[in-house]
C-alpha positions in Angstrom: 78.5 128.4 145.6 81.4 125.3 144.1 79.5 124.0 141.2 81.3 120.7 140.2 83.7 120.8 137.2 86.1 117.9 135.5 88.8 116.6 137.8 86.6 117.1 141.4 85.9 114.2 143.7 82.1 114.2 144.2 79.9 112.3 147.0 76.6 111.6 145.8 73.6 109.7 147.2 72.0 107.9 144.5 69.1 105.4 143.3 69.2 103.9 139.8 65.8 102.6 138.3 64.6 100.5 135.1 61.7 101.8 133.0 59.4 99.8 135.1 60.2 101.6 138.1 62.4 98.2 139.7 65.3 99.6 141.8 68.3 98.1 140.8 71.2 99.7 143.3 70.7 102.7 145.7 73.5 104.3 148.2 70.5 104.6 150.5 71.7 103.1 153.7 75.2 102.9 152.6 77.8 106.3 152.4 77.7 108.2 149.2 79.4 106.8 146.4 82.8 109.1 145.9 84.0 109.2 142.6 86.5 111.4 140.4 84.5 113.4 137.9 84.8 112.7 134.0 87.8 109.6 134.6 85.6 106.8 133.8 84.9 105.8 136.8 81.3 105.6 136.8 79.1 104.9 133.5 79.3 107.9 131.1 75.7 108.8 131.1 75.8 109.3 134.9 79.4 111.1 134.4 77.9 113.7 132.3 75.1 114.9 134.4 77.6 115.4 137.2 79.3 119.1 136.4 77.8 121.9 137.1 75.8 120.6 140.3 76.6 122.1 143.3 76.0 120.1 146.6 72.3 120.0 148.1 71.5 119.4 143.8 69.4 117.0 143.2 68.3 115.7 139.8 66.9 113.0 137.8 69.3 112.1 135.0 67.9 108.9 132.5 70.9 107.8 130.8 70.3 105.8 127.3 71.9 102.1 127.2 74.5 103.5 124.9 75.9 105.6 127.8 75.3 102.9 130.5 76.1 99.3 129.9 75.7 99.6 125.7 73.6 97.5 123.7 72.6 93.8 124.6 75.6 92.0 122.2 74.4 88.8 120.3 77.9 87.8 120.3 78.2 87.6 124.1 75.5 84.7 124.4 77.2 80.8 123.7 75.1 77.7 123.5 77.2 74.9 125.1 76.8 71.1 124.6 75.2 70.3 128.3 77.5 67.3 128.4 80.8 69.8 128.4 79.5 71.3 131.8 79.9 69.4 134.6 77.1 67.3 136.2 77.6 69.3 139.8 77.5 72.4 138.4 73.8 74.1 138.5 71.9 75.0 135.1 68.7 76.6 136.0 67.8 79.7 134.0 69.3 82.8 136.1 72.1 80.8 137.6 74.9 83.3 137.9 78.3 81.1 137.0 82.1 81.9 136.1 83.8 81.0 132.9 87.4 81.5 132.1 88.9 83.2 128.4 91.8 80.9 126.7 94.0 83.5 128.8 92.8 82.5 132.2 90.4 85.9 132.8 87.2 85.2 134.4 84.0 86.2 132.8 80.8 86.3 135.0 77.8 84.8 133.0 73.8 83.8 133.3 72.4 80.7 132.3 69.7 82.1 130.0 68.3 78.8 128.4 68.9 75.1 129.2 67.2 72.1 127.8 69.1 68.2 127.9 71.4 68.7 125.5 72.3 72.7 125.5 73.3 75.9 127.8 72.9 78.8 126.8 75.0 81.0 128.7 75.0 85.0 128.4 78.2 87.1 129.4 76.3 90.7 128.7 76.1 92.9 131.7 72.7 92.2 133.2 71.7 96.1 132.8 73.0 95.6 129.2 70.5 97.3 126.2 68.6 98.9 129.4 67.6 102.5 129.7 68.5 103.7 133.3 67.3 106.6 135.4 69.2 108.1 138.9 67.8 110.4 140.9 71.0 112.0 142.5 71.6 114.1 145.0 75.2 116.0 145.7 76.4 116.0 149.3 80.0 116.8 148.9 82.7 118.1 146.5 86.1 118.3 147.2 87.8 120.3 144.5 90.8 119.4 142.1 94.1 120.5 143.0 
């Protein structure tokens, strides 16, 4: 039987949990998510767990924060004078809103606090600092060239 190795395009059907048991993305009801083994195009925790599996696997792989989204980063949360946002623009803790760098990229960010005078706005990945678990199953390989 083809066990998966580096290189291989795998299918997998997948459902990622917190430690609280809240799902927070599935494939279920969707294709498989296809992806190229060890080129970074998944998280690395996940990545990892991959080789060796052969299709019809299934496991349960928890992946620590450091392999998933990394640490929640102080340095990515800005407090910002209420008066610099504009008035249309909505401030309720959880909005998701759009800032730009100096160069023009756009950074997705969460209003995380907001009182008269301040925002807080947080740029972290919202899965940031979190543990996750997948339970994975294989349902195709196609091997590297």
């Amino acid at each position: 039987m083809t066990q998966v190795k580096q290189g291989d395009t795998v299918h997998i059907h997948y459902t990622g949990t917190l430690k609280d048991g809240t799902t927070f993305d599935s494939s279920q009801g969707r294709d498989p998510l296809a992806f190229e083994v060890g080129t970074g195009q998944i998280i690395p925790g996940l990545d990892a767990a991959i080789p060796g599996m052969a299709v019809g696997d299934k496991k349960t792989v928890t992946v620590p924060c450091e392999e998933a989204y990394g640490p929640m980063n102080p340095d990515m949360r800005q407090d910002v004078p209420r008066a610099d946002i504009p008035a249309e623009v909505p401030v309720e803790v959880g909005t998701r809103l759009q800032m730009q760098t100096q160069s023009g990229q756009p950074v997705p960010v969460v209003v995380v606090a907001s009182d008269d005078k301040t925002v807080t706005l947080d740029a972290n990945h919202p899965l940031a600092g979190q543990d996750l678990t997948f339970d994975i199953e294989l349902v195709a390989i196609k091997e590297a060239a």
